[in-house]
C-alpha positions in Angstrom: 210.5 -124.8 142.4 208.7 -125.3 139.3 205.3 -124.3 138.0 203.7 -128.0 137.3 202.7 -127.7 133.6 199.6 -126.4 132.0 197.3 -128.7 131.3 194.0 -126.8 128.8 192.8 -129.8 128.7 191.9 -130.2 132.2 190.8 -126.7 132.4 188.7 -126.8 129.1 186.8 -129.9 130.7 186.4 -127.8 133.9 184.6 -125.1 132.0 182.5 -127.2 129.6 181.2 -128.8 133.0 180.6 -125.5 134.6 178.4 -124.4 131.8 176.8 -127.7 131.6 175.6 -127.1 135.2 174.4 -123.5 134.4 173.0 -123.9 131.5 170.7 -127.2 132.9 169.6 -124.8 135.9 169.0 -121.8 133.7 166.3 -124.1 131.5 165.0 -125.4 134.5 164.0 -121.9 135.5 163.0 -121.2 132.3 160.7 -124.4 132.4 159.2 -123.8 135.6 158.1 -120.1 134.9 155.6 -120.7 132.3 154.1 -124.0 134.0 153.9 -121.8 137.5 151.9 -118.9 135.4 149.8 -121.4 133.9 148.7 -123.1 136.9 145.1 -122.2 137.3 143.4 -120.5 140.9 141.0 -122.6 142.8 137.9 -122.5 141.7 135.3 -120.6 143.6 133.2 -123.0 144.5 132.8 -127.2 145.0 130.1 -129.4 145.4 129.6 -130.6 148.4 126.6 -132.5 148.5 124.2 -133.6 145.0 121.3 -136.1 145.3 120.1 -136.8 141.8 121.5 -135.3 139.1 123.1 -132.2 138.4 124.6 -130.9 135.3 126.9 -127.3 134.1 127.7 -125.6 130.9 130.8 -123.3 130.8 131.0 -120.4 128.4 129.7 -122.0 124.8 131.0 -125.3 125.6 129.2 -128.6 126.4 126.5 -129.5 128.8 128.8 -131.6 131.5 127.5 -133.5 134.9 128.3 -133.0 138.1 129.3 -135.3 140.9 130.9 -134.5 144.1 133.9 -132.7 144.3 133.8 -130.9 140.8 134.6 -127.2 141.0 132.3 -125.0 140.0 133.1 -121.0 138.5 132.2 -117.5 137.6 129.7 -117.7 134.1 128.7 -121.4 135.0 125.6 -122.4 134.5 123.6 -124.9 136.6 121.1 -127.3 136.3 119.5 -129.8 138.6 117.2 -132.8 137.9 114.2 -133.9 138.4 113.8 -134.8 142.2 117.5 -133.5 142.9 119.4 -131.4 145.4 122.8 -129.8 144.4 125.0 -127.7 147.5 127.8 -125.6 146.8 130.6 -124.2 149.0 132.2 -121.1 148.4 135.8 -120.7 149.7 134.8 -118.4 152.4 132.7 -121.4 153.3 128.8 -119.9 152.4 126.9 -121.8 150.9 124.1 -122.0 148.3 121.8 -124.6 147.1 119.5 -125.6 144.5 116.3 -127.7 144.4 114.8 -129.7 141.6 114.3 -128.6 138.4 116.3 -125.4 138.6 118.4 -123.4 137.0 121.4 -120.7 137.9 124.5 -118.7 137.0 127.2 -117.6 138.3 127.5 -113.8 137.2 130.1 -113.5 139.5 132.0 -114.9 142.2 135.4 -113.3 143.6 137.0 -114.3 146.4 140.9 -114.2 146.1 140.9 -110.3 146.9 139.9 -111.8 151.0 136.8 -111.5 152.9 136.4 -108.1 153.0 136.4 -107.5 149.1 133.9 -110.6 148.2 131.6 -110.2 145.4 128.9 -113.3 144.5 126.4 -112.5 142.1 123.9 -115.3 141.1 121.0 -114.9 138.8 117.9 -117.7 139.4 116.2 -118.3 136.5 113.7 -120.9 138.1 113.5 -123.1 140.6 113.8 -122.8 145.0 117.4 -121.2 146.0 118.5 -121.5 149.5 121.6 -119.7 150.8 123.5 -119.2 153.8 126.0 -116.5 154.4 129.1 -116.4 156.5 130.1 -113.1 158.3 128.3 -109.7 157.4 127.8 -108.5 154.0 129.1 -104.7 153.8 131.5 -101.8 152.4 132.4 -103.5 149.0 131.4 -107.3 149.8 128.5 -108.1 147.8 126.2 -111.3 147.7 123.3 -111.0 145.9 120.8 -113.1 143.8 118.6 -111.7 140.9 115.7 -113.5 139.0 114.1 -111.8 136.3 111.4 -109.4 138.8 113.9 -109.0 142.1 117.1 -108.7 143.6 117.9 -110.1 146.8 120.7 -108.3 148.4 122.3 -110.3 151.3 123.2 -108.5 154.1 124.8 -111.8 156.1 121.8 -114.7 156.5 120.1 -117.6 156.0 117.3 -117.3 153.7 115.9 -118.3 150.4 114.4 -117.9 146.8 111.6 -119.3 145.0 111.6 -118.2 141.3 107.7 -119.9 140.6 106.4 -120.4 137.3 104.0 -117.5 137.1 107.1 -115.6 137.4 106.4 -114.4 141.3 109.1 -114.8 143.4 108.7 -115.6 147.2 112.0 -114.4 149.5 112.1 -115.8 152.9 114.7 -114.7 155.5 115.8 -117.1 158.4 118.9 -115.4 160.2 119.8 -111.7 159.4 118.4 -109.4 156.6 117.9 -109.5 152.9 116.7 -106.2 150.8 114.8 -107.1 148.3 114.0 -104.9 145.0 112.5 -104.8 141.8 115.1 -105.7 139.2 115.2 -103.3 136.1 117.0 -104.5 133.5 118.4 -102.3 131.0 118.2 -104.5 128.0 115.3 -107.3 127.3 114.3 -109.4 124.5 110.1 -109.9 123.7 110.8 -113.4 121.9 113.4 -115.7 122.5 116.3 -115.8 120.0 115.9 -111.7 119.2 118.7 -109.5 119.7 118.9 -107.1 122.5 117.6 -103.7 122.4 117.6 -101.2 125.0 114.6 -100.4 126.9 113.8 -97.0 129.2 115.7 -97.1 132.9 113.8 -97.6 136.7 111.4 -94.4 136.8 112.5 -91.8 139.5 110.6 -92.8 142.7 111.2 -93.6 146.4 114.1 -96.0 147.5 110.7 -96.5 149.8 108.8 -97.9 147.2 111.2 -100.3 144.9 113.2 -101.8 148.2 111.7 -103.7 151.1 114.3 -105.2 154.1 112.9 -108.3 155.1 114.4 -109.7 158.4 114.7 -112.8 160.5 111.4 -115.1 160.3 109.7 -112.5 157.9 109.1 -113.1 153.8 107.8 -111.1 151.0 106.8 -111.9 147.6 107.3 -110.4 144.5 105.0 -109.8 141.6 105.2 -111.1 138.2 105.8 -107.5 137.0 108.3 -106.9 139.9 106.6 -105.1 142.5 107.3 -106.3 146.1 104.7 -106.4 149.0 104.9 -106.0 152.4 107.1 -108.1 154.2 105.3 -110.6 157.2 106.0 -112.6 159.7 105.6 -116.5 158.8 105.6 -119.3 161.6 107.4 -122.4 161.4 104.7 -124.4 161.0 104.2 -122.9 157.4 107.0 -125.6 156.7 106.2 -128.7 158.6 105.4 -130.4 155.5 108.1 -128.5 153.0 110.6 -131.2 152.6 113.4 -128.7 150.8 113.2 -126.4 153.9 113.8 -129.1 156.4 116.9 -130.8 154.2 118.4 -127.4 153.9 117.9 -126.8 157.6 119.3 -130.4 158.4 122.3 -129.4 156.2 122.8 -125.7 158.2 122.7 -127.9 161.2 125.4 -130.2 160.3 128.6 -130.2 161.5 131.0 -128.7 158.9 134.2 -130.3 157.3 
C-alpha cells in the first residue's frame, strides 16, 4: 500500500503552532517572575484603632495621615493629635499605642524570621506609650522602647512610657517585667540642625547601678540626666482619674479580632 503523500504544509503549520504555544507560556513565565519579586511583604504593623488624628512620614518623604487600616513600617515616624489616640498591631499580634501629642519611630520591627527571632525597637520622643506584649521576650527576641534618658527592655508585659516634658520619663509595668536603663548614646548634637560628633561611651560601673527590673504593679522614673530610681509599688487608685490608662486597659480587655 502506498505512503499518502507528504504534505510540509500541514507539518509547517503544526510546528509554527507548537512554537506559538511555547513561546506564549515561556513569556508568561517570564512576566510573572519579576511581578512575583516585586510584590512587597506585609507590613509590620496596622492601625487598628485612631481617635483624632494621626499622621506618618516615611524616609524623606511627605508628612501623610492615617486612618484605619493603613500599614505602618520599619523607619516610620508617628505623630498623633491633639486629644488623639492611635493603636497599632504588630503581626505577632502585640500591640502599642500612643497618646496625644506624641511622637515615635520605628527603629525596627522584624517579624518574618517567626516568633522566636522578633526584634521591635521603638524610640519615644514625647508623649505617653502603652504596650502590650504577646509571649515572652528572650534568646534573640527583642522589644524594646528608648526615649532620649532610658531604655525599656520588655521581657513579655503590659506596661507603659511617659516621655514628660522636663525630659523625666515614668515606666510603669502592669503584667510581667520591664528592665529599665539609662540610655547612652554614642553620638549627640548640643543644637538642633548641627552635625553629629561623637561623645565618650557609658562609664564602667555596676549593671546594679545603670539597670532597675521593674515588675507587675511596680514603676520607676527616670531622671532628666538618665538616672533611674528605685522601683515602687503603685495602687490602682493612682489611676482612677487617668483617662489614657483606663482606655488602654478597656482596649487589653477587649475581645480580639
Amino acid at each position: 500500500m502506498a505512503a499518502p503523500p507528504y504534505r510540509p504544509a500541514a507539518a509547517a503549520l503544526r510546528t509554527r503552532a507548537f512554537l506559538a504555544a511555547s513561546s506564549t507560556a515561556l513569556l508568561a513565565a517570564l512576566l510573572a517572575w519579576p511581578a512575583a519579586r516585586l510584590v512587597a511583604p506585609a507590613a509590620p504593623a496596622e492601625v487598628t484603632a485612631l481617635e483624632g488624628t494621626a499622621a506618618r512620614t516615611r524616609g524623606s518623604g511627605q508628612r501623610a495621615a492615617l486612618a484605619e487600616g493603613a500599614q505602618v513600617g520599619e523607619g516610620d515616624l508617628i505623630e498623633t493629635g491633639e486629644a488623639s489616640r492611635l493603636e497599632l498591631r504588630f503581626t505577632d499580634h502585640s500591640v502599642l499605642r500612643l497618646g496625644p501629642t506624641a511622637r515615635l519611630q520605628l527603629t525596627a520591627a522584624h517579624f518574618s524570621s517567626g516568633p522566636s527571632r522578633r526584634k521591635l525597637s521603638a524610640r519615644l520622643f514625647f508623649g505617653n506609650l502603652w504596650a502590650q506584649v504577646t509571649g515572652v521576650i528572650s534568646g534573640d527576641q527583642k522589644f524594646q522602647v528608648e526615649t532620649e534618658n532610658a531604655v525599656a527592655g520588655v521581657r513579655g508585659t503590659t506596661f507603659r512610657v511617659d516621655a514628660r516634658p522636663d525630659k523625666s520619663v515614668l515606666v510603669r509595668v502592669y503584667a510581667g517585667a520591664v528592665a529599665v536603663a539609662k540610655n547612652a548614646p554614642l553620638y549627640q548634637t548640643s543644637k538642633p540642625g548641627e552635625a553629629r560628633r561623637e561623645v565618650q561611651g557609658p562609664e564602667e560601673i555596676s549593671r546594679e547601678r545603670w539597670e532597675k527590673l521593674v515588675g507587675r504593679q511596680m514603676q520607676i522614673v527616670v531622671a532628666a540626666d538618665g538616672t533611674p530610681g528605685e522601683p515602687t509599688r503603685f495602687e490602682a487608685a493612682a489611676e482612677k482619674d487617668d483617662d489614657w490608662a483606663h482606655w488602654n486597659q478597656q482596649r487589653d480587655a477587649a475581645p480580639k479580632r
